[in-house]
N, C-alpha and C positions, 0 to 999 in steps of 0.2 A: 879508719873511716875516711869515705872520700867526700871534701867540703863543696857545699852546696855554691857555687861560683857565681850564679846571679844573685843569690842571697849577699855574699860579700859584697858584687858589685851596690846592691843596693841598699848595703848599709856603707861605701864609701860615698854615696850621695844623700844619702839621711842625715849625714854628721853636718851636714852645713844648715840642710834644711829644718832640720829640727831647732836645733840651734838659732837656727832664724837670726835675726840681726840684732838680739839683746844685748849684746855689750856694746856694738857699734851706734843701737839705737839711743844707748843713755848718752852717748860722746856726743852724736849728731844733734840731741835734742837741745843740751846741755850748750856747746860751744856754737854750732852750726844755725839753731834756732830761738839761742838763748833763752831755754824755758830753765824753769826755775828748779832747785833739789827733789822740791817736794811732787811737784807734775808731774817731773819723771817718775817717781818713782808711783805716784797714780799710774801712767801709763803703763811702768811695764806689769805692774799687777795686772791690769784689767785682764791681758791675756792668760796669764797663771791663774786668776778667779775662775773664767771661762773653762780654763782648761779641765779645772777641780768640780766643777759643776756637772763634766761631761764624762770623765774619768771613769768611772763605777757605772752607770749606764752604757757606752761605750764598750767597758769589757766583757759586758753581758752578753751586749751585742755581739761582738765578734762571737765569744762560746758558741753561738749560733748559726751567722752565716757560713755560707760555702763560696762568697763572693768576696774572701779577703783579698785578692791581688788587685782586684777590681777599686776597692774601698781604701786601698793602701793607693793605689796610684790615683787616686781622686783627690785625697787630702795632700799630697803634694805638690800637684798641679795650683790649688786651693792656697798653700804656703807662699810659691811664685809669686800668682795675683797679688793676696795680699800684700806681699813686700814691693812691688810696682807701682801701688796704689799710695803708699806710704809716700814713693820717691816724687810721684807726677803728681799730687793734691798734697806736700807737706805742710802750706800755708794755711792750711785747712784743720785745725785740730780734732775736729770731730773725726777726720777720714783716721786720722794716726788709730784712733780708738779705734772704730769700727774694723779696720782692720787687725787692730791685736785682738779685737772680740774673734774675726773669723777666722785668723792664723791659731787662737787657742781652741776652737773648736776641731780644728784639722790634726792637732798636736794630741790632742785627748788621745786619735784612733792608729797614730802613727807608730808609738813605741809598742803598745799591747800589742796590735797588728803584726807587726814586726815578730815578734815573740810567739807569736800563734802559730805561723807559717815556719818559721824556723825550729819549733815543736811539733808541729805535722809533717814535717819532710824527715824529723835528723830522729825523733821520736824520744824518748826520757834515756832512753842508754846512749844516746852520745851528743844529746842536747848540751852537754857541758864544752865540748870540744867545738861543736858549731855554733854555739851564741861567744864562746868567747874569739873564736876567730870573726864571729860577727863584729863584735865590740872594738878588734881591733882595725878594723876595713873601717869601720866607723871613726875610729879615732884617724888614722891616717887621712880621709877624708879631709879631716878638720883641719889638719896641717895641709893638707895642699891648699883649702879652699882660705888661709888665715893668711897664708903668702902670699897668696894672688892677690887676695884682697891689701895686704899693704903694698904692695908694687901697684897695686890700684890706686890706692889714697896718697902712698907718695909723688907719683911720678905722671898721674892722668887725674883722677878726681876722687873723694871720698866718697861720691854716689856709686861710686863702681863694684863697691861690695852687693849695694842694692842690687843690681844689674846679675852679681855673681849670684847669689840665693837663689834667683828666677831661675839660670841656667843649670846651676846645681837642682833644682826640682825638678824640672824635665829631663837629666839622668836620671835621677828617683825614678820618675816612669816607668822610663824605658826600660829599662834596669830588672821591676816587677814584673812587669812585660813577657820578659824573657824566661822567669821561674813558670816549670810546670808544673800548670796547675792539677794534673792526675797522679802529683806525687806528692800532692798533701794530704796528709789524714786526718780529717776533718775530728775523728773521734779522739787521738792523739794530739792535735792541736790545742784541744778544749783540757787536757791532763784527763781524760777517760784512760779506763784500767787497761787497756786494750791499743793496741799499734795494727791491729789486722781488718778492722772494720770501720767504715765511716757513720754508722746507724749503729742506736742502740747507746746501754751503758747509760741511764735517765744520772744526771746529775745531783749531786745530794745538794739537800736542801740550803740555802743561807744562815739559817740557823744551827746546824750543821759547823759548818766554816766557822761562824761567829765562837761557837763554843770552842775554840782552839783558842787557848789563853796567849801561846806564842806567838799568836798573828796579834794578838790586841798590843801582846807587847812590842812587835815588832814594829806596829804602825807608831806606836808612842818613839820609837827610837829613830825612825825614819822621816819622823817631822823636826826632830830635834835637829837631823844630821844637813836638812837642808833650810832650816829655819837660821841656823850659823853658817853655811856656807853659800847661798846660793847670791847674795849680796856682796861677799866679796870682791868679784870678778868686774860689776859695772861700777861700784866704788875705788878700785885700784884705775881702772880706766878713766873717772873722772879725777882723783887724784895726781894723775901725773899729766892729763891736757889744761887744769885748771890754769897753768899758765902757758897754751901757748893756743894755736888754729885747729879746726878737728880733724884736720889732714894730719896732724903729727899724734892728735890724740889717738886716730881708727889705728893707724903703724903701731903703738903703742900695745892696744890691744889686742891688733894682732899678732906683735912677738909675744904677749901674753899666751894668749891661747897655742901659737906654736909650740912651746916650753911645754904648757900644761898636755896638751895632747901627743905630745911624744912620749908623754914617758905613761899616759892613758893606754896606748898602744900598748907597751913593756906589760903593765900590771894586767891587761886582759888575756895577754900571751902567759902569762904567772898563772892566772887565776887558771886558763883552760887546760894547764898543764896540772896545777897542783891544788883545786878545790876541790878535787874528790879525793886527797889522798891526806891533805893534811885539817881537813874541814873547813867550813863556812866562819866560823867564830873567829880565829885567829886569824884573819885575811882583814874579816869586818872590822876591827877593832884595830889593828894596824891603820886606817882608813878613818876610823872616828880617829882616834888620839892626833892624827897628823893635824884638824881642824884649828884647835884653841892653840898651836906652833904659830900657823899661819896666820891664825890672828891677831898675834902678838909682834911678828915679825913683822907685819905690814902696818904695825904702829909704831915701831920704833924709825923703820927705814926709810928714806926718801929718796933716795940713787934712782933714776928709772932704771939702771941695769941691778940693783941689788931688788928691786921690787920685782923686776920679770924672772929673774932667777927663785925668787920664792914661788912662783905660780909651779915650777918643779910638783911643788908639796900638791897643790889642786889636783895636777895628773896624777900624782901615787894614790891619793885620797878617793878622788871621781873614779880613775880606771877600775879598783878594787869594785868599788858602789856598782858599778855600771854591768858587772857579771854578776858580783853576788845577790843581788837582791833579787835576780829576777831565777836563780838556780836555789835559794832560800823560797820565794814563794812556789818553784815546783816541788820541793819540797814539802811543804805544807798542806799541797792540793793534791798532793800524787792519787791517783785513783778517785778524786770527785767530782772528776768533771767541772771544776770550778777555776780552772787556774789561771784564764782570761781574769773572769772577773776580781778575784784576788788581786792580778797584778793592776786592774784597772785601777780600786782601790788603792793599792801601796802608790801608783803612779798620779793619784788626786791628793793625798799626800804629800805627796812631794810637790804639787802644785800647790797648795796649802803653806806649806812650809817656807817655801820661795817667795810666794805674793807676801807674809808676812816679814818675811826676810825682806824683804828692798821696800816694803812701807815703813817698818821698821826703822832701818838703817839710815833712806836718805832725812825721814825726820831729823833723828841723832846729828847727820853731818848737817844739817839749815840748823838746828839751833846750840852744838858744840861742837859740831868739828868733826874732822876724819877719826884724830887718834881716840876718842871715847866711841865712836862706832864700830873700832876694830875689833877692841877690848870688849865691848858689848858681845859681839858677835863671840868671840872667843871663851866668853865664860858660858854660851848656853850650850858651843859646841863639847866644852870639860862635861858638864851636867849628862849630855847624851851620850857621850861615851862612856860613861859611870854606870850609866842607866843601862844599856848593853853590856856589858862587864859582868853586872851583879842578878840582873835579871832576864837575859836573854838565853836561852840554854844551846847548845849545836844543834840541828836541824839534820845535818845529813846521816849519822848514825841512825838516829831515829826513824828516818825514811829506808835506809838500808835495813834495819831488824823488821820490819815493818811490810818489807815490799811486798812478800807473799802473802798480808794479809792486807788488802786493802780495806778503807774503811766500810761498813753497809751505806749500800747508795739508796736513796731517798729520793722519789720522785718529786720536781717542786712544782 
């Protein structure tokens, strides 16, 4: 199969933009504007509430239009603004909100989107092979745009990651821009039975979806998976600037995220290579158990070079997450026309999971401290991987016995 090339390109400028400035934003709030554990950690909810609000509507939506490239390059453009808005009004608290409200609105349509189009171009027979070289264009992204940015913070100002998200959105753009758009199928976007037609194929019903006991449980495991780790990442960042300027804290973070997204890279290169051969379970589950590690190891440690070494563990963890959950939910929706909205869902989840993850967490750190917030984090992440373990069963068998029968579609 030959890989769709503005799609790479515009998942190596999604990775920054999506991403947005949440780890750098809890440094900057925290040392830069001296707000306090708990604001932050109001703040960076507000956008993950937003997001989980829009999520499930959102991917309805896409199932729908035929104006994804259009709606993909509007919500990034949308991410820019609002991180400019953040830089030029930061004395302004209301603005920091207001713009995580409109960055988490943009964010809702940006992943499903993403997903949609790269399911209508590459179609369910080599969706595996193009979302995970997706995922790796994505993660490389991250690592150029987490260099830059500390040669930014080191060496010229810690505003200059601000400045980098803008510029990384308008490659987003351009990027979508350039995918054609007569070579998406809109029917095969949506997970309709069919790759030859853009009309037609009425999608089954939500109640439908709902009664698939493996999506209930999937979502139960995918709240857990990001309810334990999505808090780590702005907590090791404020953990190791807590004692010094946010210039050394954004550096800090961004060898973080270097670490973690190179090896994001490796596991998406794994995953497009070997999730259809050795299944979806044992990839997932390598990925939860790595959690409750991490979050043991970032209670004992305080090295900032033994703490950046551990974020390793986030990128085996994230990378895995990052392919399979979205090759599990086509799985699940194969022939219902539903698999937007499915992913929008599993994706308000994970925005669910996060806001309560960092309201959570910075609470713990304002009234005991980093190492009982770690621990915290770490025993819910054991619990979700248990819960996956014992209750989740393999998806892609099932979709493979199953192919030539797809389910009865139900008009909703």
């Amino acid at each position: 199969m030959k890989l769709n090339k503005a799609m790479l390109g515009t998942n190596f400028f999604a990775g920054d933009v999506v991403g947005g400035i949440g780890p750098y934003l809890a440094i900057y709030l925290l040392t830069g504007l001296q707000w306090s554990p708990g604001s932050i950690g109001i703040a960076l909810a507000i956008g993950s509430l937003t997001t989980v609000a829009l999520q499930t509507p959102a991917g309805a939506f896409i199932d729908t239009t035929t104006k994804k490239r259009l709606l993909l390059a509007s919500c990034a453009l949308l991410i820019g603004l609002a991180t400019i808005s953040i830089l030029l009004f930061s004395q302004y608290p209301v603005v920091i909100y207001i713009a995580q409200i409109f960055m988490g609105i943009a964010v809702a349509f940006v992943g499903p989107c993403i997903a949609a189009i790269t399911l209508g171009i590459s179609g369910p027979e080599h969706f595996t092979v193009q979302m995970g070289a997706n995922q790796a264009a994505n993660h490389t992204g991250n690592v150029f745009a987490a260099i830059l940015g500390a040669g930014l913070a080191l060496w010229i100002s810690a505003e200059g990651v601000f400045w980098l998200v803008a510029i990384m959105a308008m490659g987003m753009a351009v990027s979508i821009a350039m995918v054609n758009g007569s070579a998406i199928n809109h029917t095969a976007a949506r997970g309709g039975l069919h790759h030859t037609a853009n009309a037609g194929d009425a999608p089954s019903t939500i109640g439908t979806i709902l009664a698939d006991k493996r999506l209930l449980t999937l979502v139960l495991c995918v709240f857990m998976f990001h309810f334990s780790n999505a808090a780590m990442l702005p907590l090791v960042g404020q953990k190791l600037s807590v004692n010094s300027n946010v210039n050394i804290g954004i550096a800090f973070a961004s060898a973080c995220i270097i670490v973690a997204q190179f090896w994001m890279t490796l596991m998406s290169l794994l995953c497009a290579a070997k999730a259809d051969s050795w299944g979806r379970k044992p990839l997932f589950l390598v990925a939860f158990f790595i959690l409750p590690i991490r979050g043991l190891l970032f209670m004992w440690f305080e090295d900032p070079v033994a703490l950046i070494s551990v974020q390793s563990l986030d990128g085996i963890a994230n990378g895995i997450f990052g392919v399979i959950i979205l090759l599990i939910a086509a799985d699940l929706t194969r022939g219902t026309g539903r698999f937007n909205l499915v992913q929008g869902a599993l994706a308000a989840v994970v925005g669910i999971g996060s806001a309560f993850s960092n309201l959570v967490a910075e609470e713990i750190v304002q009234f005991f401290g980093y190492s009982p917030a770690f621990i915290t984090l770490a025993i819910l992440a054991f619990i979700g991987a248990s819960m996956y373990l014992f209750f989740m069963p393999e998806t892609m068998a099932a979709q493979s016995d199953e192919d030539e029968q797809a389910p009865p579609q139900q008009t909703s």
